[in-house]
C-alpha positions as CSV (number, residue, x, y, z in Angstrom):
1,X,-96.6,-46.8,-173.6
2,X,-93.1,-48.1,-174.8
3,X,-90.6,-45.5,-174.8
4,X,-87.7,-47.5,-176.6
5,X,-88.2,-48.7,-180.0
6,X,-87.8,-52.5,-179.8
7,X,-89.1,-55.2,-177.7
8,X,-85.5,-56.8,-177.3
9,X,-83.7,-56.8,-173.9
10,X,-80.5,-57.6,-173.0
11,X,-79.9,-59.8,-169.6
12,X,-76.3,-59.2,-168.1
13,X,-75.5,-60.9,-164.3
14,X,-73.3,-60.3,-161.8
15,X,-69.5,-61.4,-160.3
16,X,-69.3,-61.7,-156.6
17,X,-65.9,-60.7,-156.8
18,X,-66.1,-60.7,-152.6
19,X,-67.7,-64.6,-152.5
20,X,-71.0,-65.7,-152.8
21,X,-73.6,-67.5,-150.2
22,X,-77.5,-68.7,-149.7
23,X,-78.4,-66.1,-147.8
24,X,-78.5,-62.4,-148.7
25,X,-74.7,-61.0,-148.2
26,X,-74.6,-57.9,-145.8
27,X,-72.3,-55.1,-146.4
28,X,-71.0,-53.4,-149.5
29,X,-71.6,-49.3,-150.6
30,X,-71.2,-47.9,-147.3
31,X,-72.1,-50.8,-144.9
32,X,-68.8,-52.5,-144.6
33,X,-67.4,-55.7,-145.7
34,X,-69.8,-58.4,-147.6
35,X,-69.3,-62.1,-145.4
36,X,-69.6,-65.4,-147.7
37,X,-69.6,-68.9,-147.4
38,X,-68.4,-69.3,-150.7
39,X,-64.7,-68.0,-151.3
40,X,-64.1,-65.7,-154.5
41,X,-61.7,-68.4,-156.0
42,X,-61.0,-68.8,-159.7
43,X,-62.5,-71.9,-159.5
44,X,-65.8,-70.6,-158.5
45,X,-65.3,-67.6,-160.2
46,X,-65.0,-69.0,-163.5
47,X,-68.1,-71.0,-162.4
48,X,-70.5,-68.3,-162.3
49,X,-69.2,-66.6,-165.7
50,X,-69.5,-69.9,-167.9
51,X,-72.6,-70.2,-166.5
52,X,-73.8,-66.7,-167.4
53,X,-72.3,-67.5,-171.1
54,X,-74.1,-70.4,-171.0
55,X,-77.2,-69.2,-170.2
56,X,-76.9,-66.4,-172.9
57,X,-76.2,-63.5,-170.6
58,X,-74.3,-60.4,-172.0
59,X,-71.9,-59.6,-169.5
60,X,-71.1,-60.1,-165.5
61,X,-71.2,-56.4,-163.7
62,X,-67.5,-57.1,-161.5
63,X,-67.8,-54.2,-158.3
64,X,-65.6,-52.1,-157.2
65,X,-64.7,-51.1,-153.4
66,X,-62.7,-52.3,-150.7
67,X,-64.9,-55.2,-149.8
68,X,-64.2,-57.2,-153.2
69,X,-61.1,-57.6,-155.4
70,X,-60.2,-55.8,-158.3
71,X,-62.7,-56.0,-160.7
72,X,-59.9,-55.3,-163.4
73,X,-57.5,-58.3,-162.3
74,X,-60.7,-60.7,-161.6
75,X,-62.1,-60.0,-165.0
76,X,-59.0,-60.4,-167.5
77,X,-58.1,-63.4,-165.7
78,X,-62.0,-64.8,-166.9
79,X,-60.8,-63.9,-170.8
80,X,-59.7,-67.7,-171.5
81,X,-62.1,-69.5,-169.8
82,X,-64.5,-67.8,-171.8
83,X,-65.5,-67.4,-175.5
84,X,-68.5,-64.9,-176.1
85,X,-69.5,-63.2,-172.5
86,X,-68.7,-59.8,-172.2
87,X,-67.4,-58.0,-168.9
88,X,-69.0,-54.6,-167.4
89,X,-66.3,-53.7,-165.2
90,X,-66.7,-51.2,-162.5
91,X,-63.9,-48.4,-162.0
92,X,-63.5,-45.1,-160.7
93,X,-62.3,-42.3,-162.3
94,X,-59.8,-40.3,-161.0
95,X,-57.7,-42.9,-158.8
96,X,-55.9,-43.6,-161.8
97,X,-54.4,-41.2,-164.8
98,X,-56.7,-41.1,-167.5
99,X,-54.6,-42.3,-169.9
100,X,-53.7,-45.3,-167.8
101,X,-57.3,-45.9,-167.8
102,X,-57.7,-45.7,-171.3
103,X,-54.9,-48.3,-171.9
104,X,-56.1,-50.3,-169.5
105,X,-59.4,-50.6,-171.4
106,X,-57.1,-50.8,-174.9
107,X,-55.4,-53.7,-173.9
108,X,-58.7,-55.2,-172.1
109,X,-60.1,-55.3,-175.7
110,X,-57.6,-56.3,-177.5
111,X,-56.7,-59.6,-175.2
112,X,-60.5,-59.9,-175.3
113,X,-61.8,-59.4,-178.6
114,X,-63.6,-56.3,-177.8
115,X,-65.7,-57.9,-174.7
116,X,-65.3,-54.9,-171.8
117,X,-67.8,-52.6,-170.8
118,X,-67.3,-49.9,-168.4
119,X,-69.2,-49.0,-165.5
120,X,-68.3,-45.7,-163.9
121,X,-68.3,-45.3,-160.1
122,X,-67.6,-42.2,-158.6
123,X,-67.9,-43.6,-154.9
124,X,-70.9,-42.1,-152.6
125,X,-69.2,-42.3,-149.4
126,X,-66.7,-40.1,-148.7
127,X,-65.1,-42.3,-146.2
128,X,-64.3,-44.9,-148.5
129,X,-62.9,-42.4,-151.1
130,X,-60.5,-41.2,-148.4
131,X,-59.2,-44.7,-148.0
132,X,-57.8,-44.4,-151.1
133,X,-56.3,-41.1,-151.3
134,X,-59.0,-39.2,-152.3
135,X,-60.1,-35.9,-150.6
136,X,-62.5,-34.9,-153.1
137,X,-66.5,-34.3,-152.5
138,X,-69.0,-35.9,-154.4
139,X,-69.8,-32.8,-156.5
140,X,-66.2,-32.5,-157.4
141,X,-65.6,-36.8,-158.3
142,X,-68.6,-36.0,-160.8
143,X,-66.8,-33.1,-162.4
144,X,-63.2,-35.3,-162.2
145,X,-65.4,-38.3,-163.7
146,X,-66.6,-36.1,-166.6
147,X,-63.1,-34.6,-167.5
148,X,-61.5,-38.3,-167.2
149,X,-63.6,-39.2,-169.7
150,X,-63.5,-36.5,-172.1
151,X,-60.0,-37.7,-172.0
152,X,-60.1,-41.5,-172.5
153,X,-62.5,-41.0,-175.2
154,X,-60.7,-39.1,-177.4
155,X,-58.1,-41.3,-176.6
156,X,-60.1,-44.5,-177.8
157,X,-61.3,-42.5,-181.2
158,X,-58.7,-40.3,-182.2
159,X,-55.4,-40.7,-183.2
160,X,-53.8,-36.9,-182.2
161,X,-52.6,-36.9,-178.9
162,X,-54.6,-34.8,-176.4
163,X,-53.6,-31.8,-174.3
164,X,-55.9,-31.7,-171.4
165,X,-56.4,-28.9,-168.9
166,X,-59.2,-29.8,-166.4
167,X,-59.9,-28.2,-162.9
168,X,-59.6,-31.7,-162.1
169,X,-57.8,-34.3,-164.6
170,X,-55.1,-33.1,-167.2
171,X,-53.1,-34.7,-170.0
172,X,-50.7,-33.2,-171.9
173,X,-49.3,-35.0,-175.4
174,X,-51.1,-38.5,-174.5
175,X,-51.9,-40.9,-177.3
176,X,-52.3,-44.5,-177.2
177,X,-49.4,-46.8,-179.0
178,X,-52.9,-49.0,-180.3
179,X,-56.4,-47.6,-180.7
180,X,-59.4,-50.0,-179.7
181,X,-61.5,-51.3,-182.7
182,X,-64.0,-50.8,-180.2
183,X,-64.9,-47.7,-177.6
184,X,-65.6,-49.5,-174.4
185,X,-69.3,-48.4,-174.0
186,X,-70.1,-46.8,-171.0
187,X,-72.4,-47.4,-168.4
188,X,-73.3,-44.9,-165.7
189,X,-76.0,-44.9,-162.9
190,X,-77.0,-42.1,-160.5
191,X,-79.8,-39.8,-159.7
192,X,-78.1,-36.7,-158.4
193,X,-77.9,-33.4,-160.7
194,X,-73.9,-34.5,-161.1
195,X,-74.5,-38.1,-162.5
196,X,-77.6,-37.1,-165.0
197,X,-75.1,-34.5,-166.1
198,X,-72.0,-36.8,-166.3
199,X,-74.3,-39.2,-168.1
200,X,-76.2,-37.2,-170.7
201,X,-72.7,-36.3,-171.8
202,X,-71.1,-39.5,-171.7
203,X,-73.2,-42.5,-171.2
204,X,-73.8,-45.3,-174.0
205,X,-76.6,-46.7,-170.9
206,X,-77.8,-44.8,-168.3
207,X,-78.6,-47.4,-165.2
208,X,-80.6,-47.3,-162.2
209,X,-81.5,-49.3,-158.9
210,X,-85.0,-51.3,-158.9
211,X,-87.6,-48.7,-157.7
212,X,-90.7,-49.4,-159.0
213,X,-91.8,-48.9,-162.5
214,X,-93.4,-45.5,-162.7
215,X,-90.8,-43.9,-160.7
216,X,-87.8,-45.4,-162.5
217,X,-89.6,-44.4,-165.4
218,X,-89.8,-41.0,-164.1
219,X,-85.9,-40.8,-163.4
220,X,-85.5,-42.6,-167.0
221,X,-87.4,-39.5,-168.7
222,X,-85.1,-37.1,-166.5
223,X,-82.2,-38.5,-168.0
224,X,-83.3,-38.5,-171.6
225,X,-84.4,-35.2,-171.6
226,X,-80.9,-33.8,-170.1
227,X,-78.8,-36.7,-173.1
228,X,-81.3,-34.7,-175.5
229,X,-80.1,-31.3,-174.9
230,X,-76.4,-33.1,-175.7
231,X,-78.0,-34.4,-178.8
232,X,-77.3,-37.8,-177.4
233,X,-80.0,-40.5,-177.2
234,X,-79.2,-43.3,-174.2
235,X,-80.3,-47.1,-173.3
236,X,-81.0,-47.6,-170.3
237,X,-81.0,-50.1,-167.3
238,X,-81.6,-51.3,-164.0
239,X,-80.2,-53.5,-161.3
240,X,-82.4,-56.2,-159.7
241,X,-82.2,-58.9,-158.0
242,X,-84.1,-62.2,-158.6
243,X,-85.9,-64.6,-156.9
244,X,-87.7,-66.8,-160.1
245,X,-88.9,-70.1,-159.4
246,X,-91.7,-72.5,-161.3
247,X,-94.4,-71.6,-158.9
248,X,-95.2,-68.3,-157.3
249,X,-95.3,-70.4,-153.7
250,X,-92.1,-71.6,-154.2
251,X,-90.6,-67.9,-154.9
252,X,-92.1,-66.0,-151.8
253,X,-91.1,-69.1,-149.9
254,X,-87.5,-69.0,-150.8
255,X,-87.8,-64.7,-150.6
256,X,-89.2,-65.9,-146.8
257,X,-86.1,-68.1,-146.3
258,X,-83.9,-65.5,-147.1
259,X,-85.4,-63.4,-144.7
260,X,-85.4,-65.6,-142.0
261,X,-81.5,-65.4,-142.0
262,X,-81.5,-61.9,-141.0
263,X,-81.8,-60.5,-137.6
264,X,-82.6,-57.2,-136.3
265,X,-79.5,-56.5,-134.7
266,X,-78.2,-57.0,-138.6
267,X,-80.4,-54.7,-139.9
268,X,-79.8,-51.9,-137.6
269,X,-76.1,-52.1,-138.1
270,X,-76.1,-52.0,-141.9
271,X,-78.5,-49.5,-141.9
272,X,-76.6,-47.6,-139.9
273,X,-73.6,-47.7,-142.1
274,X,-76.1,-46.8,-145.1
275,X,-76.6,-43.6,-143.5
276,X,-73.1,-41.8,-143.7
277,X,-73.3,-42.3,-147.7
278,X,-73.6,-39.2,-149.9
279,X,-75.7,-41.4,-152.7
280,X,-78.7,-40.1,-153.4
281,X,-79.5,-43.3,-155.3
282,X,-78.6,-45.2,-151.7
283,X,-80.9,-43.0,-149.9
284,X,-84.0,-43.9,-152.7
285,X,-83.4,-47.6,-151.7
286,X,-83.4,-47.7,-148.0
287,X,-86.5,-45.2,-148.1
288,X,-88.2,-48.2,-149.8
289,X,-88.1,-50.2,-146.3
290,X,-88.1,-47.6,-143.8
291,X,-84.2,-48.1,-143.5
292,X,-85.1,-51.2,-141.6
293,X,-87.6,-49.6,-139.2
294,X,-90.6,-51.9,-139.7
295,X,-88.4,-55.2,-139.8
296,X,-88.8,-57.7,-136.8
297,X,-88.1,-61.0,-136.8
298,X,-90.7,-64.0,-138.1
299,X,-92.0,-61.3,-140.4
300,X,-93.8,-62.2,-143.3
301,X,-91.6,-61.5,-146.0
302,X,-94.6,-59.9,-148.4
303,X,-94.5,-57.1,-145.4
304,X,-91.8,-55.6,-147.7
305,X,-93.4,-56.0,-151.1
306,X,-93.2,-52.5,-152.2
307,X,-95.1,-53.0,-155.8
308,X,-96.3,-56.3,-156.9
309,X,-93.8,-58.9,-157.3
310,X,-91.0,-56.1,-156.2
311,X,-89.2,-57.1,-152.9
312,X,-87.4,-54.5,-150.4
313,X,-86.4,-57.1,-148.1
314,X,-82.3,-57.4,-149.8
315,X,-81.8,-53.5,-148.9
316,X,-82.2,-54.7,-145.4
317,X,-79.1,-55.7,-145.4
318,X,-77.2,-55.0,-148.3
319,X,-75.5,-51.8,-149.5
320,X,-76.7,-50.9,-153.1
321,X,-78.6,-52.8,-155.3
322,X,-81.8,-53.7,-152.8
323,X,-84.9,-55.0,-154.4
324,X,-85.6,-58.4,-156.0
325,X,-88.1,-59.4,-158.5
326,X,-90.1,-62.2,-157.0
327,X,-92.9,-64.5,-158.4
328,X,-93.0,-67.5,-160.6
329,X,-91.0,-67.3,-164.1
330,X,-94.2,-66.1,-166.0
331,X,-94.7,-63.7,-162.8
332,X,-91.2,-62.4,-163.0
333,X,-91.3,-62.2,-167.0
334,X,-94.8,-60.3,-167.0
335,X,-92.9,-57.5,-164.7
336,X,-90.0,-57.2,-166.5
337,X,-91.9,-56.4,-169.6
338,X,-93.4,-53.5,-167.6
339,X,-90.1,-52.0,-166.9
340,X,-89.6,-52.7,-170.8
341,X,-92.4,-50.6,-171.4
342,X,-91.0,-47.9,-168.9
343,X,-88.3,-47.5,-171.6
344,X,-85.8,-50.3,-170.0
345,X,-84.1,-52.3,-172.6
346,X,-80.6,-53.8,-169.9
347,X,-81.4,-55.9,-167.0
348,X,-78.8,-56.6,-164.8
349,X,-79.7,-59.5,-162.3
350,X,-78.2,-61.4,-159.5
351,X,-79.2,-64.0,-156.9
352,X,-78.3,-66.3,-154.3
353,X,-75.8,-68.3,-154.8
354,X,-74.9,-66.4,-158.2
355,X,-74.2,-69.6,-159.5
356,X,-77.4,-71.6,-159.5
357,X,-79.7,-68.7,-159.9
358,X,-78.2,-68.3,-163.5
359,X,-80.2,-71.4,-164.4
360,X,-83.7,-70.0,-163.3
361,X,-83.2,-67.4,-165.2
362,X,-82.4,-68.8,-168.3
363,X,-84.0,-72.0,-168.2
364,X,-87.0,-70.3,-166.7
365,X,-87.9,-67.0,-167.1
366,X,-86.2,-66.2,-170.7
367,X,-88.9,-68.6,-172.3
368,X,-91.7,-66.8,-170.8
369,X,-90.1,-63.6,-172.1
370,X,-90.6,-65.0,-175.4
371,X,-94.0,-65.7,-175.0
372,X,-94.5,-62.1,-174.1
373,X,-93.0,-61.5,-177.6
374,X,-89.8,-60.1,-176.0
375,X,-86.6,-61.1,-178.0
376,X,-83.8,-61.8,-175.7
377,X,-80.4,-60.8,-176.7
378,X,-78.4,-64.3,-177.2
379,X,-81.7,-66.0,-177.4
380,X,-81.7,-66.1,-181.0
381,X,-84.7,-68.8,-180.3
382,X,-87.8,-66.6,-180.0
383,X,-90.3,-69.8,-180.5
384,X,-89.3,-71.8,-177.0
385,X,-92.7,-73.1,-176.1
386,X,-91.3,-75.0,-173.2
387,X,-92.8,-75.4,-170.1
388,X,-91.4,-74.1,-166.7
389,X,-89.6,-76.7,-165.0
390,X,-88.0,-77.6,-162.2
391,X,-84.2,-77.1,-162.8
392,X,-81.6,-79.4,-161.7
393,X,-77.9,-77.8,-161.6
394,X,-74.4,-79.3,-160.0
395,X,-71.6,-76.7,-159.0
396,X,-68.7,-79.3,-158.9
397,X,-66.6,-77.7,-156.6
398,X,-68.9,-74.7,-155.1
399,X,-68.6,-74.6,-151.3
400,X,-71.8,-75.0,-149.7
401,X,-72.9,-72.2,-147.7
């Protein structure tokens, strides 16, 4: 049974701000540095976000960590090369004052016409945190993350200036010189006691990594019921990663390719970088392959197909976001409408390369969305009776991996 109360979703993508390749990019939340073939240039850069405009995505999710740029600096620079697509930028609160985070976001929306989105990171691995100054534990960046926000949202809404006195963040006479016309909404993931907290009290969408349906539902419930006891009702999403082609063949074969790029001495070295985070959300996604355990190599790549048409095998290697959906456009469309019906109305997707996976998606698997009777934000076309095709694409200037 639906637990949101329309059948519209919103697809947003994602900016390899750290470069892009064909195979599946080790490193990244805890497991060191991502390696590409494809350098994080402007060139390709604004590549991948006209695309995802063209292809009617919302926004590009831009990470944040030492093993990408700044997801600030790589986004404004975006604002003129695009005219509509929206950017969910990823920050932490706390390394900076809040009140140079809220005019950061002020200035963000006015250059932009009101096209950021904010998605808070508190950082699950205390290592990284300390190569940036900061000596706080988890439980504590939650608690910083919450008063940092109290702060920059009164800042974005009200016009008296704030005196703050927090166990962790403070400000004391702050006002902005300009308001936003628009709050940046706020997009928070997390399954620890600290983020559903941090997010019932904050969060405009509440997000989550690709578990299967019923247990994403299940953490989806867990959420609302906390927002509700705010008096705050949420949307929520969840991270994926895609694998759509015309046939169901051609998707497991491609899922297989990927595989075959990985080798166990990979696996066991990310996977052993996976284990010093303190994310409880990290810990849910390498459960979902054993951290590695069970891979070899020539393995059949539906060995990690954890629910139908829901692949494991990116967590392998990859910090973070670690399942794909996989199966042919009406395959991949079918399952997304069961995470619809889990209460999921924000999909954020990615692929490899970023940039030609845009096309399957919105060439492919929007128009069997439609036919499911799912209205896709951007898609103001809800009567595409296409059929599937084959998609051609040419990325100019993209270095081939």
């Amino acid at each position: 049974m639906a637990h949101n109360d329309t059948t519209e979703v919103t697809l947003h993508w994602f900016l390899p701000t750290y470069g892009d390749s064909r195979m599946i990019m080790p490193g990244g939340h805890g497991a060191g540095l991502h390696i590409g073939q494809r350098d994080a240039d402007m060139t390709y850069l604004t590549q991948i976000a006209l695309a995802a405009e063209n292809n009617g995505f919302e926004s590009v999710l831009t990470p944040t960590g030492q093993w990408c740029e700044d997801a600030w600096l790589a986004t404004a620079a975006l604002i003129g090369a695009t005219r509509r697509l929206k950017f969910l930028v990823a920050f932490r609160p706390g390394l900076v004052s809040p009140l140079l985070l809220a005019q950061q976001a002020a200035t963000f929306q006015s250059l932009s016409g009101n096209r950021v989105l904010l998605n808070v990171v508190v950082g699950g691995e205390d290592h990284e945190q300390l190569a940036y100054g900061d000596t706080l534990t988890k439980v504590q960046r939650y608690a910083r993350a919450g008063e940092a926000l109290d702060i920059t949202r009164h800042l974005w809404t009200n016009a008296d200036p704030v005196d703050y006195s927090g166990e962790f963040a403070s400000a004391h006479g702050a006002s902005l010189a300009r308001r936003p016309k628009v709050a940046p909404p706020i997009y928070l993931g997390g399954s620890s006691a600290g983020a559903i907290d941090v997010a019932a009290r904050h969060a405009n969408v509440f997000l989550t990594w690709g578990e299967p349906p019923e247990a994403a539902g299940e953490k989806r419930a867990k959420v609302e019921a906390a927002a509700a006891e705010q008096g705050r009702a949420l949307d929520y999403g969840i991270r994926f990663h895609i694998i759509a082609r015309p046939t169901s063949e051609e998707a497991w074969h491609e899922a297989g390719r990927l595989l075959s790029t990985i080798s166990p001495e990979d696996v066991e070295k990310i996977q052993s970088g996976l284990r010093r985070s303190q994310s409880e959300s990290q810990r849910r996604m390498t459960q979902l392959h054993n951290q590695g355990g069970d891979f070899h190599e020539g393995q059949d790549p539906r060995d990690l197909e954890i629910y139908p048409g829901l692949w494991a095998g990116v967590g392998l290697v990859r910090g973070g976001a670690g399942t794909a959906l996989v199966g042919s456009y009406a395959e991949v469309a079918e399952l997304i409408k069961q995470y619809v019906d889990a209460g999921f109305a924000h999909f954020i997707l990615s692929g490899y390369p970023h940039l030609e996976e845009t096309f399957h998606v919105g060439e492919g698997v929007v128009p069997e969305l439609k036919r499911l009777g799912i209205a896709v934000a951007n898609h103001p076309d809800n009567t595409d009776n296409r059929e599937p095709h084959n998609i051609p694409f040419v990325a100019a200037s993209a270095k081939t991996a």
